[in-house]
N, C-alpha and C positions, 0 to 999 in steps of 0.2 A: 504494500500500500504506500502510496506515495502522496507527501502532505505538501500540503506550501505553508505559505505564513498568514499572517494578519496585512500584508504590505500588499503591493502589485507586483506577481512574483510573474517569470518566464518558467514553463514548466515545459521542460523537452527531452532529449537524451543525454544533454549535458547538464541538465539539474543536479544541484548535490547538495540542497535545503533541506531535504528530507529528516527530523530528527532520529529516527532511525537508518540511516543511508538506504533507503530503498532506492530504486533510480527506475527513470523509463525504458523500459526495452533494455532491460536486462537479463531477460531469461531467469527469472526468479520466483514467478506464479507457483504457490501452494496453496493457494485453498481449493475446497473440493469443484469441479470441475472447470478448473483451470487450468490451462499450460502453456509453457516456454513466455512468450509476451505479453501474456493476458494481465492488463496493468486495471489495479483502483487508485486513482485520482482523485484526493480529495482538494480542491484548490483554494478553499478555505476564501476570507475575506479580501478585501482591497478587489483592483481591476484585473485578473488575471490572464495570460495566454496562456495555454496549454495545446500542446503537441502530443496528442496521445502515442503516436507510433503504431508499429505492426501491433497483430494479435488483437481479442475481440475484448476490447478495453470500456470500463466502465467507469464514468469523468462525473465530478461534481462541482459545476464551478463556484459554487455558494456565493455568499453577497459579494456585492459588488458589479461594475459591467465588465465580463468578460468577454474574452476570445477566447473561443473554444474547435480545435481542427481533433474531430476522429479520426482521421487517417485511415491505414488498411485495417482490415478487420471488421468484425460485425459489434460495431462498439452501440453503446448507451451512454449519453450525454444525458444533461440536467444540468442550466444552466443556473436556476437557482434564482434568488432575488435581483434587482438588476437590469441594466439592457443589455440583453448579452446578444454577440453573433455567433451562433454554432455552424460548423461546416458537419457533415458527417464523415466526407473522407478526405477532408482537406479541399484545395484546389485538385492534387493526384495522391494518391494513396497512400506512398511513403514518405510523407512531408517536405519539408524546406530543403533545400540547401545550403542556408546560412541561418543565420536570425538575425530579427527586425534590429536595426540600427538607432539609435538615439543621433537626430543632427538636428541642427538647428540655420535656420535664412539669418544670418545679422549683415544687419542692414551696415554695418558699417563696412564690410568686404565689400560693395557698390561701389565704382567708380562715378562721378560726376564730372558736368561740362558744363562750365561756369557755371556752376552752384547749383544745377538742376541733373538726376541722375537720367541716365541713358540705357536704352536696350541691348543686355547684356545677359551672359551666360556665367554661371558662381557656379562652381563645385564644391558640393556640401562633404562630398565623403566619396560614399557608395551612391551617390544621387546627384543630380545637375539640378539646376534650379532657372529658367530663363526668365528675367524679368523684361516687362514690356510697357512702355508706361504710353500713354494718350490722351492728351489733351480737346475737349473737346472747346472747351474758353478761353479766350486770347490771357492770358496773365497763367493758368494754373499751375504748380509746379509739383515735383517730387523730389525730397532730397531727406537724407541724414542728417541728423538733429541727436546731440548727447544730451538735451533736458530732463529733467528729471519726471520718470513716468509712473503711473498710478501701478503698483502691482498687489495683489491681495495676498493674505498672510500663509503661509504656505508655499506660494507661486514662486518660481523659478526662473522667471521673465527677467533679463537684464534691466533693471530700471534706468538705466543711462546713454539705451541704444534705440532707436526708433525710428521710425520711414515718416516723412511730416509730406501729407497731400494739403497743398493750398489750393484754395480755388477764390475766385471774381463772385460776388454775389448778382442779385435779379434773376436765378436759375426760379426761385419758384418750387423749390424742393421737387422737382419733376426729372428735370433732364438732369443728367451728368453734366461734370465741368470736365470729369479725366476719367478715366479708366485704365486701372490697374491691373495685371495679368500675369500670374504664376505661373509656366509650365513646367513640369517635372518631369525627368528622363534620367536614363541609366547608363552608361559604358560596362558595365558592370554586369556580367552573364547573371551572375547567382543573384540580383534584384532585378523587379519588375521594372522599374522608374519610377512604380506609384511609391506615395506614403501615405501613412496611417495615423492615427491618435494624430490629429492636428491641434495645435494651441494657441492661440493667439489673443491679444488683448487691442480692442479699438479704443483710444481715450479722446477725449476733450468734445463728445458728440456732445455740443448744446445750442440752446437759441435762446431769442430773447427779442421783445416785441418794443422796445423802446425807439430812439433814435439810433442806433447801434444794431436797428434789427436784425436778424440773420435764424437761420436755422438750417443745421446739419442733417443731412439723410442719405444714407451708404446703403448699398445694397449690393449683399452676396450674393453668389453660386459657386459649388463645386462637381465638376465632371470625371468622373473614371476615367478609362486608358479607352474604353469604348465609346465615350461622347454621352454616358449616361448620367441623369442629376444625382450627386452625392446628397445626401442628410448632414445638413448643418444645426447644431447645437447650441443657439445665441443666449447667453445669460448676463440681462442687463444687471448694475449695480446701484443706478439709479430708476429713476420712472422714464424711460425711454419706450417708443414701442416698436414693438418686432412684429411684425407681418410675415405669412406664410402665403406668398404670393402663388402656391398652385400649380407653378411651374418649374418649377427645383430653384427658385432665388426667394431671397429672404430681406425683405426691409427694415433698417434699422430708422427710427425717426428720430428727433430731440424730443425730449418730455419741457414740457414749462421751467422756466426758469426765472425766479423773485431777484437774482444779483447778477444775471447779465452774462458774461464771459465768464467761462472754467476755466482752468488750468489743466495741459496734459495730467498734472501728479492730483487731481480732483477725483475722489471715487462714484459720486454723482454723476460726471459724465463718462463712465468705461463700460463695458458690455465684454463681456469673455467670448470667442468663439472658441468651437472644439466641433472636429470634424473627424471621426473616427475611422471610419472606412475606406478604402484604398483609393487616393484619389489623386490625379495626372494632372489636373488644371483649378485654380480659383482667379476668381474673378471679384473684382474693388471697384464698385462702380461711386462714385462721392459726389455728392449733386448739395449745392452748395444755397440755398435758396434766403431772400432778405435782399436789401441793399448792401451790405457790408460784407467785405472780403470776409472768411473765414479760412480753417485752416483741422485737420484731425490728424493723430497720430497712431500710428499701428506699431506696434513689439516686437522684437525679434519674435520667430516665428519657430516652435519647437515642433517637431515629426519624429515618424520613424521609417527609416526605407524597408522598403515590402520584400522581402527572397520570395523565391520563383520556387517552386517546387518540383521535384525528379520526373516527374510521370512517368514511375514504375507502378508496378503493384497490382493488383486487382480490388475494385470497389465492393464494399460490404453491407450488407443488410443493418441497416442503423438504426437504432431506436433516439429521439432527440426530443428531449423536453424543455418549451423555452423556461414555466417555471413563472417567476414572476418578475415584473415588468415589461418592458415593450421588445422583443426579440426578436432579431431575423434570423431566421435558420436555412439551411441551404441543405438536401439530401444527398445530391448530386449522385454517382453511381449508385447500381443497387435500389432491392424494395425496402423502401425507407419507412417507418413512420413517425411523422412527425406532428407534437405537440404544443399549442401554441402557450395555454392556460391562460394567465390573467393577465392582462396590457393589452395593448395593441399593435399586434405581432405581424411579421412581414413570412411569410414560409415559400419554399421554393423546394418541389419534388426532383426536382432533375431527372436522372435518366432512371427506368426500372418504371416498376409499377407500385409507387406508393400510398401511402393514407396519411392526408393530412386532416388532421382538427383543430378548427381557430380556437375553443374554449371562450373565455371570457373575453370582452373587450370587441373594438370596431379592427377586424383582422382581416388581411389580404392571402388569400393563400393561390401559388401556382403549379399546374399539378407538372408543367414540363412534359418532357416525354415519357410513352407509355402510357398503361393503362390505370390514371390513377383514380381513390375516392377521396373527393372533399368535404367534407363535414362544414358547415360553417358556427357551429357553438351557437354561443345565446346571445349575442348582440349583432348589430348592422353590419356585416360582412361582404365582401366582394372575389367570388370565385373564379377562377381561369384554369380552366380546364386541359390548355394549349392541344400539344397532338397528343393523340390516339385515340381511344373510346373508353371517356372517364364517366364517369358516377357522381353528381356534384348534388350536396342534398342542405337545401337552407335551413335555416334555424327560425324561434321565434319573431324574429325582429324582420324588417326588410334590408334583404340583402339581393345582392347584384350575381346573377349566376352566367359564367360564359365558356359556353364549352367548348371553342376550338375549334379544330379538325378533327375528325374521326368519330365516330358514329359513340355520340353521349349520352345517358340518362341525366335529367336536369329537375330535381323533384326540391320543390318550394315547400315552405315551411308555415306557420301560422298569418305570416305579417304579408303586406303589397310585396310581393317581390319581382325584380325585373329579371328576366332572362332570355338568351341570346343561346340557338341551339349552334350556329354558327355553321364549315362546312361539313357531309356527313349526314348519315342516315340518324336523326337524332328524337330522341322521346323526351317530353318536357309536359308533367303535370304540376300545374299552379295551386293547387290544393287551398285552404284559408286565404283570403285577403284579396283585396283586387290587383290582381294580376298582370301584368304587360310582359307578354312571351314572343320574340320572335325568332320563328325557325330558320331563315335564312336558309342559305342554298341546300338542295338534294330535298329528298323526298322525308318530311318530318311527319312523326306523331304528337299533336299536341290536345292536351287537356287542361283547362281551365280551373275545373273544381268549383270550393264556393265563392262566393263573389261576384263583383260587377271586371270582369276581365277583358282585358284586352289583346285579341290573337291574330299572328299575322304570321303566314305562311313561307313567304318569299316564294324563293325559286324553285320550280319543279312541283310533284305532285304530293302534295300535304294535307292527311289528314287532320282538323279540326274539332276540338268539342267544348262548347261552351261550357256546359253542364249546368250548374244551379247559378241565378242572379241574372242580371240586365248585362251581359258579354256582346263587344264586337269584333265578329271574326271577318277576317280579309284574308282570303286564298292565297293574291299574289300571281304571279305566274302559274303556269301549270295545267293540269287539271286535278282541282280539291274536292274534297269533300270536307262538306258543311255540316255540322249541326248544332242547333243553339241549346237544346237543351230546355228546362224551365227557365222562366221569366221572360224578360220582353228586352229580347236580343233584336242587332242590329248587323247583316249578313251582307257581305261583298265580297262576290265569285273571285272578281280580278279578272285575267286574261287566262283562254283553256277553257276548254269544256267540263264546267263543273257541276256537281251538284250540291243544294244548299237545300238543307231540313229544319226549319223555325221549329220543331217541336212543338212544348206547349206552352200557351199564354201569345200578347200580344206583339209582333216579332215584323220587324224593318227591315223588307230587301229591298238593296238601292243596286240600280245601274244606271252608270252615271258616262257609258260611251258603247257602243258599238258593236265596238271587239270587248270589250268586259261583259256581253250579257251573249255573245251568239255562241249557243251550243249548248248554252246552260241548261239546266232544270231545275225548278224553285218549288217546293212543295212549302205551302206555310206550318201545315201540321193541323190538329185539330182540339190536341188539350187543353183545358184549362182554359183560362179567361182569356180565348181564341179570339183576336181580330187581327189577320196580317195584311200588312200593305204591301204594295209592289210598287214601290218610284221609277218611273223609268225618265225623269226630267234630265236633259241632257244626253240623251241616246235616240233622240227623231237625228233626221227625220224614221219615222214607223209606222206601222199597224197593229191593232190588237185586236186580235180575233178571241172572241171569248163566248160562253155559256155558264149558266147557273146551274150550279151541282146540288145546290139545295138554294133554300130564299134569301142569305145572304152568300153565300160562298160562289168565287169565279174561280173556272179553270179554263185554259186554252192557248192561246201562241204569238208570240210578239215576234214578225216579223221587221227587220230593220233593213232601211231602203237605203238607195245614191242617189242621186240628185235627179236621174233617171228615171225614181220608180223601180229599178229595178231590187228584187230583195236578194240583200248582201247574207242573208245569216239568220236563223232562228233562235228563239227561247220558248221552253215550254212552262207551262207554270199552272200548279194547282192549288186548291185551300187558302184560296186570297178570299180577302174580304173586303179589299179596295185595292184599286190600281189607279195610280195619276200618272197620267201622261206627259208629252212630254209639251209643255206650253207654257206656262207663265218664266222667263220669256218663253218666246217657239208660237203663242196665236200670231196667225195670218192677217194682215187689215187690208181692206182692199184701198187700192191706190191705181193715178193714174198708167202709171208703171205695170199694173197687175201687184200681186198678193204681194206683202212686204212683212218680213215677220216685225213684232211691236219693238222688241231690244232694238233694231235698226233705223226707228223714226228720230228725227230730229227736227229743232226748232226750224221754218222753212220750209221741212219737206209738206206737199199736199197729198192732201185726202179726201176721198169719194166718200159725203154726205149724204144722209137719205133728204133733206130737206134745200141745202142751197148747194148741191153739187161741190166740184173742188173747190176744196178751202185749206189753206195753211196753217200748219200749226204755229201757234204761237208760245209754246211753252212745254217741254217734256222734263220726267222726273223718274224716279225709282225710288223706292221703300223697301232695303234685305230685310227679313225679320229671319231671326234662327228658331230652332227647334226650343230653345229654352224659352226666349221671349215668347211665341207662341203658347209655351205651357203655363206661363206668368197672365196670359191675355187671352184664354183662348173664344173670346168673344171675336177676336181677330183673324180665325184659321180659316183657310181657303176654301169653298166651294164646287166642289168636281161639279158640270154638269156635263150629262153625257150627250155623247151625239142622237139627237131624232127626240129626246125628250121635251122639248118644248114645243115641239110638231114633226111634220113631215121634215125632215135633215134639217131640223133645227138644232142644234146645229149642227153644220157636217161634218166636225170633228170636235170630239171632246175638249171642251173647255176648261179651265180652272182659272179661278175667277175671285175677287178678295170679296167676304161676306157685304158690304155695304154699293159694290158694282150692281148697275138694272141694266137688267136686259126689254128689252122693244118683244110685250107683249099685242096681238092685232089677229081678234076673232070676233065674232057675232056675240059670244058673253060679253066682250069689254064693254061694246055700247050699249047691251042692255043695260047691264049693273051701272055703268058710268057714263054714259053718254056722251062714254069716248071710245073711237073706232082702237086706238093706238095708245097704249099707257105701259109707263116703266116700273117694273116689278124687282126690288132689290132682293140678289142672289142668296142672304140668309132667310127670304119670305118665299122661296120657291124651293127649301127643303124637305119639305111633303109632298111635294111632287116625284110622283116614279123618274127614275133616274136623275136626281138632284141631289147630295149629299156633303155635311161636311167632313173634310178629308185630315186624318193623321198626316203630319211629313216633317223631314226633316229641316224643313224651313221654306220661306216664301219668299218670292220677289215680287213688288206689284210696282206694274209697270202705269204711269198712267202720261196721257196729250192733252192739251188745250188748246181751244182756238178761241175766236172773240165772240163768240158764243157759243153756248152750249149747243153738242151736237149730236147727232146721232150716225151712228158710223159703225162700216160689214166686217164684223170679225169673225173667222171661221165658220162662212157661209150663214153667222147671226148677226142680224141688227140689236145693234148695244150700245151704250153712252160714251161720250168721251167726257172727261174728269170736268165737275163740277163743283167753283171753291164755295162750297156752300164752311157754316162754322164750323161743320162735323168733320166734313174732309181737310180742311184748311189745320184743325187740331190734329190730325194725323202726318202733317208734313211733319219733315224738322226745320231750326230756323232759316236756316238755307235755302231750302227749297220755295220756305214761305218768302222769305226774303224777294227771292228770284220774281214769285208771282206778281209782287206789290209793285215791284220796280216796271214791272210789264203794264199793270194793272193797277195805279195808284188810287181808282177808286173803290177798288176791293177790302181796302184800310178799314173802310168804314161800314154801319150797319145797312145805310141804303146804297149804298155800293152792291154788297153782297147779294141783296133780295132784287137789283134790278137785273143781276144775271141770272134771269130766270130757269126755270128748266126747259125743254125742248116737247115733253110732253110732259102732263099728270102722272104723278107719281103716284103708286098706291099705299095705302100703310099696312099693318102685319094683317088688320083683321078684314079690310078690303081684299089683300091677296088672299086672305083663304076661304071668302065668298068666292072668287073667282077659281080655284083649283076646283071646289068643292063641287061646282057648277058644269 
């Protein structure tokens, strides 16, 4: 057994701390089923590295943040309290080739040029250091400064050595004045280039809002040897703040200041940075904001150079526990499994087929390659599945599940969770919570569970299922299949001949072009509180051929046309209980031109009157209302009337039409009952009438013209009103629209304004139209 100390001990094969001389990779394993290598590790307190070595070795790295490499063998890690990084087999199997080095940047080895330093190459040791310095403000400088600097008790920081960036104020704390740039590199076989355990101390960050105003804001990044963001560790000493900008860089800002100007040796203005992880480049960006020059100082700079390891060996089945605090673990060879427990932990399966568990905390786990499973424990977690055909299974909370390449199971937990089947033949049930699943390329199975879910297919042929709650499912490419399941789903084939099953309850297919609905087949279902609709607004021009299957249910075939008439494509569709067409826009108005659909009219263009012939508009508008606002208003929902329902092809194609629109009634009743040949019947008073109804959708547009009087005008083979600003319509504008009219119409402002725009005929009211249906 092999002890370390209370300190920040190196524990390798040249350890010889052990109170008992035990040492690593000695060939000295006695306990019961142990041999030749098989090492215990206890690495006790402080920050520790440990180098397990050969043999299937069991590490403890107890408190503190350690470094933890298993190496070869099938070892057990436990990193213990702490932020610890554990490898399972190292970078390669049989560890380092040297050990990590102690050097440090001082800044006073910098050469300078006339008093400002210049871009140069320092040799630290076993490591290179290239500084790069950038101005982005006429005056800024860099240079070496022996003033005395803040260091905290314990620290090791040269207090009399320091890098001084000046900068020109009016930045505005936004942009830089300079930018500063470490790279790191190696001559040196047996180190990476990178370094490790970074230390560094920023002083004199302050500001101050007087005449002297100014204020300091630096901002980090550090990158690996492969251009990826390193984890920086910012701990102010005063009230400064540090931003986690999202992006691998880190904002330091000035906190308030009551006496103006710090001093470098001020512990109020310093902030510790500590960058632990192997890292080739950092970056000093200083943006200098106020009227007033300012100026910050940075420390010599402590590291340690990274050794390169042999890449002998064979990779070993690991067991790795982070233990407590926030830990990144790495598997790498071998079926790993790895534990995250409490913090908020980084895991990384590498190669084999591993098992990762986040445990406690907000954890990333990635499964690499292979066939791995991820667990995601009990808080908000984020899965990565990468390649092969992993197993990804969420936890209570909402977490993010993605599975990669290769054919994955992706099973949700209690909470909203999102997930991504990615490429691959993939299964992904959404179980509790409302759900948002996208299967993404190849042919996915996906299920929703309970909840109001949201399922999308992508590419190829994907099976869907809503199951319980208000779910919408979108096919996507392919050909899918659909089914919603209970509640009052909302169904989109996509592109491919698909089929879509509403189930039971009230259930919304939309096709919303062409190619998204030819081929299809829509069954709405019949359970439950059964009313399905079929939108097909935005996929005319068409026809819909239909029959009654009982007194409310349609079944039959929506062919879609070219410009031709000829038909492009079919859909079939049963167990509808309303179909709206495709018109508001899409009605026909007749014009001197021939049929013009109404979204195409403008101020200018003329129109064929039943009363004074062509006449020009003088004012067009539109009103979106969505599916929400409609359920907020639905005194406001649209009007299907069908074609032939108001007489002989009255009209000849299916209208839809905003509740408060009159259509041009003109029969032998009107003059009895009113002793008018021609009277306008508004479209929520003609809902008692066979084929007249008001319609569910997923929103409206009402399109509405004006000319200088009110007129009467052929849309879709019906005589019907054009817009009338009486008070009722004129309250349905917005200000805008109202605006527009007055400016048109500046005697509309007022009440006898209003009432001298008469109507074009007698209107009737609710209890006049239902003498007249009734008749």
């Amino acid at each position: 057994m092999v002890e370390g100390t209370a300190g920040d001990d190196l524990i390798d094969v040249a350890y010889t701390g052990d109170p008992q001389g035990d040492m690593v990779d000695h060939n000295d394993a006695i306990l019961p089923g142990q041999v030749g290598n098989d090492d215990i590790i206890l690495a006790g307190d402080g920050n520790d590295t440990v180098y397990a070595g050969a043999g299937n070795d069991s590490v403890d790295g107890g408190d503190g943040n350690d470094l933890l490499y298993g190496e070869g063998g099938n070892d057990t890690i436990n990193g213990g309290a702490g932020n610890d990084t554990i490898w399972g087999d190292g970078n390669t199997s049989d560890g380092p080739v040297a050990d990590p080095v102690s050097q440090t940047v001082d800044w006073g080895d910098l050469h300078d040029y006339c008093g400002t330093l210049t871009d140069q190459t320092v040799d630290l040791g076993d490591t290179k250091v290239t500084f790069d310095f950038t101005s982005q403000d006429f005056g800024a400088t860099a240079k070496f400064v022996s003033s005395t600097q803040y260091v905290a008790p314990g620290e090791t920081f040269d207090s009399n050595s320091a890098l001084e960036l000046y900068g020109c104020g009016g930045e505005g704390g936004i942009d830089p004045t300079s930018t500063t740039v470490l790279s790191f590199s190696s001559d040196n076989p047996d180190y990476t280039g990178e370094v490790q355990n970074v230390a560094f101390r920023i002083n004199d960050i302050d500001r101050s809002d007087s005449c002297d105003d100014h204020i300091d804001v630096v901002t980090l990044s550090a990158l690996d040897a492969d251009g990826n963001p390193v984890d920086i560790t910012i701990t102010p000493s005063g009230n400064q703040t540090v931003t986690d900008n999202g992006d691998g860089t880190y904002t330091i800002t000035a906190g308030d200041q009551d006496t103006g100007y710090l001093g470098p040796d001020d512990a109020i203005g310093s902030v510790l940075v500590e960058i632990a992880d192997p890292t080739a480049k950092i970056t000093i960006a200083y943006a200098n904001g106020g009227a007033t020059d300012q100026k910050i100082t940075i420390t010599d700079i402590q590291c340690e150079a990274v050794p390169v390891f042999d890449g002998t060996g064979e990779p070993g089945d690991d067991s790795l526990d982070g233990g407590l605090g926030d830990d990144v673990i790495y598997g790498q060879g071998g079926n790993d499994t790895l534990a995250g427990r409490e913090g908020n932990d980084d895991l990384y399966g590498g190669d084999g087929d591993d098992y990762l568990s986040g445990g406690a905390g907000d954890d990333t786990l990635h499964g690499g390659d292979g066939n791995d499973t991820l667990d995601a424990g009990q808080d908000g977690d984020t899965l990565y599945g990468d390649a092969g055909d992993d197993r990804l299974l969420g936890g209570p909370r909402e977490d993010l599940l993605d599975g990669g390449e290769g054919n994955d199971t992706l099973i949700g937990g209690n909470a909203a969770d999102s997930m991504i089947g990615g490429a691959g033949n993939d299964s992904a049930e959404g179980n509790d919570g409302n759900d948002v699943i996208f299967g993404e390329d190849d042919d996915d199975w996906i299920s929703g569970g309970n909840g109001n879910d949201t399922l999308d297919g992508g590419i190829d042929d994907d099976t869907l299922m809503g199951d319980a709650g208000d779910d919408s499912l979108l096919g996507g490419d392919g050909s899918d299949s659909l089914d919603g399941g209970t509640g009052s789903d909302t169904l989109l084939g996509g592109t491919g001949a698909d089929y879509a099953f509403g189930g039971d309850d009230r259930d919304f297919f939309f096709v919303d072009a062409p190619e998204n609905g030819a081929g299809d087949t829509l069954d709405g279902g019949e359970g439950g509180d059964d009313w399905d609709t079929l939108d097909l607004r935005g996929a005319g021009p068409l026809r819909v051929d239909s029959y009654m299957t009982d007194p409310t249910t349609y079944a039959g075939t929506v062919s879609f046309l070219d410009g031709d008439g000829n038909v492009t494509g079919t859909l079939a569709f049963s167990n509808m209980e309303q179909i709206i067409p495709c018109f508001t826009p899409g009605t026909l108005v007749a014009t001197p031109k021939g049929e013009v659909p109404v979204e195409l009219l403008r101020e200018g263009d003329k129109v064929l009157t039943r009363d004074n012939g062509i006449q020009e508009i003088r004012w067009a508008g539109r009103a979106d209302m969505t599916r929400e606002q409609l359920a907020r208003a639905p005194h406001l929902k649209p009007v299907l009337i069908r074609a032939g329902s108001l007489g002989n092809d009255l009209p000849e194609r299916d209208m839809l039409v905003s509740p408060n629109h009159r259509m041009l009634v003109a029969n032998d009743m009107t003059a009895l009952y009113f002793e008018e040949h021609e009277v306008l019947v508004a479209a929520k008073h003609l809902v008692a009438n066979e084929g007249v109804s008001t319609v569910e959708t997923l929103g409206a547009s009402y399109l509405h013209f004006m000319f200088d009087r009110h007129e009467v005008v052929l849309a879709n083979g019906s005589w019907t009103e054009s817009f009338q600003p009486g008070d009722q319509a004129l309250g349905g504008l917005g200000n805008a629209q109202r605006q527009e009219i007055f400016e048109l119409f500046p005697d509309l402002q007022t009440e006898k304004g209003r009432s001298d725009y008469h109507a074009a005929r007698k209107t009737l009211k609710r209890h006049e139209a239902a003498v007249l249906l009734r008749g």
